[in-house]
C-alpha positions as CSV (number, residue, x, y, z in Angstrom):
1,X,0.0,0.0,0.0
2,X,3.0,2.5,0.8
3,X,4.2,1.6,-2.1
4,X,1.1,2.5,-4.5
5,X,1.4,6.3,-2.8
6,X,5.0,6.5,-3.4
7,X,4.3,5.9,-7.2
8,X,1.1,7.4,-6.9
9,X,2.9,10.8,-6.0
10,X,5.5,10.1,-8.2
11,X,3.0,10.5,-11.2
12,X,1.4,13.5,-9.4
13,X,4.6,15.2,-9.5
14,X,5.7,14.6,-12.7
15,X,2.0,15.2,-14.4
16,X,2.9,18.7,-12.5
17,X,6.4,19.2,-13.9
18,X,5.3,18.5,-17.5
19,X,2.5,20.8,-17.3
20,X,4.8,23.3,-16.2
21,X,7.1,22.7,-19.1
22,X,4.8,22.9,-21.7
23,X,5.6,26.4,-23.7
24,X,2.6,29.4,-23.1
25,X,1.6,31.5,-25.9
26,X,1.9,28.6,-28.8
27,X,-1.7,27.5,-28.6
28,X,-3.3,28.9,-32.1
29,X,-6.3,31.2,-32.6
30,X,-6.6,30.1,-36.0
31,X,-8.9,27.4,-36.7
32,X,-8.6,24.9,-39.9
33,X,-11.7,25.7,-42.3
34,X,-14.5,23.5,-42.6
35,X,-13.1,23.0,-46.1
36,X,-14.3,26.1,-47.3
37,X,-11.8,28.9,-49.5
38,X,-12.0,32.9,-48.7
39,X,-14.6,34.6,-49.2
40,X,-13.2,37.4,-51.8
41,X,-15.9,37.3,-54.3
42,X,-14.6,38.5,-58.0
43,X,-11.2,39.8,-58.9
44,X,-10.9,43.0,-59.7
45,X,-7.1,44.0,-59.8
46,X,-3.9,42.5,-60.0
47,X,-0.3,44.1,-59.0
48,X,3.2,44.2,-59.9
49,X,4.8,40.9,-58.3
50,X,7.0,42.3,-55.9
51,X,10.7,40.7,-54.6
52,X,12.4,41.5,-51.5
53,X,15.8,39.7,-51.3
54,X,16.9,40.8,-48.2
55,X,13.5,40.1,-46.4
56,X,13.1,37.2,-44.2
57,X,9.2,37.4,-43.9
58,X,6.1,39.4,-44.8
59,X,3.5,41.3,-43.1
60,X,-0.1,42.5,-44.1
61,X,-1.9,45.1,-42.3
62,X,-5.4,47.0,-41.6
63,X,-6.1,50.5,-40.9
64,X,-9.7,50.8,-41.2
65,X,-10.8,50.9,-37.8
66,X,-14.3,50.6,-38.2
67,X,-14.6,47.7,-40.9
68,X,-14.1,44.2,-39.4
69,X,-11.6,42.0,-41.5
70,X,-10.7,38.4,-41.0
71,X,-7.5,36.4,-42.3
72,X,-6.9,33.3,-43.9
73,X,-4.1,32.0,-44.5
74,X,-2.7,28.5,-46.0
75,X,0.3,27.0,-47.0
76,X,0.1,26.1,-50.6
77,X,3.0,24.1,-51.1
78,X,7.0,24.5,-52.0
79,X,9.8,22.8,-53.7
80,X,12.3,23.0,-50.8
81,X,15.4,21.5,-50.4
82,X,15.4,22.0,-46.8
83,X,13.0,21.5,-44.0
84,X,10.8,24.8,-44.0
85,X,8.5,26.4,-41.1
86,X,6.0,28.7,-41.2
87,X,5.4,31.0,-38.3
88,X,1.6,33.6,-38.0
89,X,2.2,36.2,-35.5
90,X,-1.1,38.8,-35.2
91,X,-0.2,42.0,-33.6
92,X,-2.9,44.9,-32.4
93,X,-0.6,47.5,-34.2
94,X,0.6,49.3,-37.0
95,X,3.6,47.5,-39.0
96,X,7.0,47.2,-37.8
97,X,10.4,47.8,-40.1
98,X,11.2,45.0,-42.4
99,X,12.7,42.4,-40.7
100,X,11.9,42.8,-37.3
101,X,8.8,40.5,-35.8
102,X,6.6,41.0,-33.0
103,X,7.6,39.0,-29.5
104,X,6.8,35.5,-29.1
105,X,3.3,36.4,-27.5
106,X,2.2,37.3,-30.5
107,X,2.6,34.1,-32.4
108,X,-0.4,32.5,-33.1
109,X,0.6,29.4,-35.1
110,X,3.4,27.2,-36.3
111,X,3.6,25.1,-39.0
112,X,6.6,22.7,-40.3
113,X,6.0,21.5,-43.6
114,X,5.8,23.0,-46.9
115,X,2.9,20.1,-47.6
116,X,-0.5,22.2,-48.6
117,X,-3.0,23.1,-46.2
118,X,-6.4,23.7,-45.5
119,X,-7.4,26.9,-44.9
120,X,-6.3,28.4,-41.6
121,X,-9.0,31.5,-40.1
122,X,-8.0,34.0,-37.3
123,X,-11.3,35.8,-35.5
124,X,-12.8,38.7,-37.0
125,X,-11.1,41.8,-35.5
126,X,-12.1,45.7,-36.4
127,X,-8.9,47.7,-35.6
128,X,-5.3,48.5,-36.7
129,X,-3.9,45.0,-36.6
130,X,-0.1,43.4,-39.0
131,X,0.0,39.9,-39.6
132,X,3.5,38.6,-40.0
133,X,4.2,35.2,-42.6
134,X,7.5,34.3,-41.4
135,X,9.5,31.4,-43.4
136,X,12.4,29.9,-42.3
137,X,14.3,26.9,-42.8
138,X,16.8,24.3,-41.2
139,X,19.4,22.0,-42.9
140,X,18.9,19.4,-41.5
141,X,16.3,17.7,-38.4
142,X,18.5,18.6,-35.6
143,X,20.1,22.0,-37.0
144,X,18.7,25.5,-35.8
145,X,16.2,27.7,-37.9
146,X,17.2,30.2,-40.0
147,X,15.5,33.1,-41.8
148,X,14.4,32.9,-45.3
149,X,16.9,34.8,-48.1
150,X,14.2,36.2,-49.6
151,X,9.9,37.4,-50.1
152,X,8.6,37.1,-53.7
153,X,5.0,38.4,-53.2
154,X,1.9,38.6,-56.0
155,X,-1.3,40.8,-55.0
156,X,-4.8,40.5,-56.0
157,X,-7.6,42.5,-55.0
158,X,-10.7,41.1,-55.2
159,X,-14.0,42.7,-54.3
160,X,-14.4,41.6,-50.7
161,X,-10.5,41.7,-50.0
162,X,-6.8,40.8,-50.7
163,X,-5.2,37.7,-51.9
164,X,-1.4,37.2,-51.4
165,X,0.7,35.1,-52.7
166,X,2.9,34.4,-51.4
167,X,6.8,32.8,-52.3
168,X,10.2,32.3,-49.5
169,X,13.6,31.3,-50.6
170,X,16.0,28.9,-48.7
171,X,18.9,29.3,-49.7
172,X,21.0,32.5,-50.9
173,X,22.1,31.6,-54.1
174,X,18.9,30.9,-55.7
175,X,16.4,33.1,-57.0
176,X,13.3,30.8,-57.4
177,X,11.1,31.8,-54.4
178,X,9.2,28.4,-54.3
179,X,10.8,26.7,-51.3
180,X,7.8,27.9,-49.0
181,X,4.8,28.9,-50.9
182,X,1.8,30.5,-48.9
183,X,-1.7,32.2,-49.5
184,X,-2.7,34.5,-47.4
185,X,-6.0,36.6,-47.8
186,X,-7.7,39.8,-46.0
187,X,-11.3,39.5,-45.9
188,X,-12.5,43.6,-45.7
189,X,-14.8,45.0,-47.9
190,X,-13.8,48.3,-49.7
């Protein structure tokens, strides 16, 4: 009987510990679609494809403060030669310089694979909020992340929002921007 609540405690403790280890602030807010794609309604403009060598991940942003908006996002696939990560961070405020990404509270999902998804949806919001798509990389399973070399980006604007497209490169030599490929879309009617 001493015995059983020697183990018994034992397990106590170390359901306690593991709880305790388990990291805060990674649990998502987005939640997978029923299967269903944006809501944009018809195209009405397409942009310039736009490159950024030097960036390392891309934010879209609000500033209508009185029209609620909603964002979807997916991974749409990638021809990587490395292991590639996507990381969502949603931040109440206006955008921050290239490069630099909100703190770790702010990150609302993580995804390893460039394998497509299903749709991911954050909550509706109505304020001045950035979404950051980061994309990085690792070498191999055990090796640390790195930061993309790179943000191709293609912009539609569709009656009911934006769709980006949206392209990461993995390694610096290359110019193809398909290692992490990404949708992302902004549901806010003009």
């Amino acid at each position: 009987m001493k015995r059983r609540g020697i183990v018994y405690g034992f397990l106590v403790a170390l359901g306690a510990i593991v709880l305790l280890a388990l990291p805060l602030g990674r649990q998502t807010l987005a939640q997978q679609s029923t299967g269903g794609s944006p809501p944009l309604g018809s195209p009405l403009q397409e942009y310039e494809v736009v490159t950024m060598p030097n960036a390392t991940a891309y934010s879209v942003y609000t500033t209508n403060t009185t029209v609620p908006h909603q964002v979807w996002y997916r991974i749409s696939g990638g021809d990587a030669l490395f292991r590639q990560r996507l990381r969502v961070y949603q931040e109440n405020a206006g955008p921050r310089p290239i490069n630099q990404l909100p703190p770790e509270t702010e990150l609302r999902q993580e995804l390893t694979t460039n394998s497509p998804t299903r749709w991911f949806v954050l909550p509706r919001e109505a304020d001045v909020f950035t979404y950051y798509f980061d994309g990085d990389n690792r070498l191999t399973a055990n090796s640390p992340w790195r930061d993309a070399f790179g943000v191709r980006v293609k912009r539609t604007r569709f009656a009911n929002g934006n769709l980006y497209a949206i392209g990461f490169e993995d390694q610096e030599t290359l110019d193809d921007y398909n290692d992490l490929e990404i949708q992302v879309a902004i549901i806010q009617p003009a």
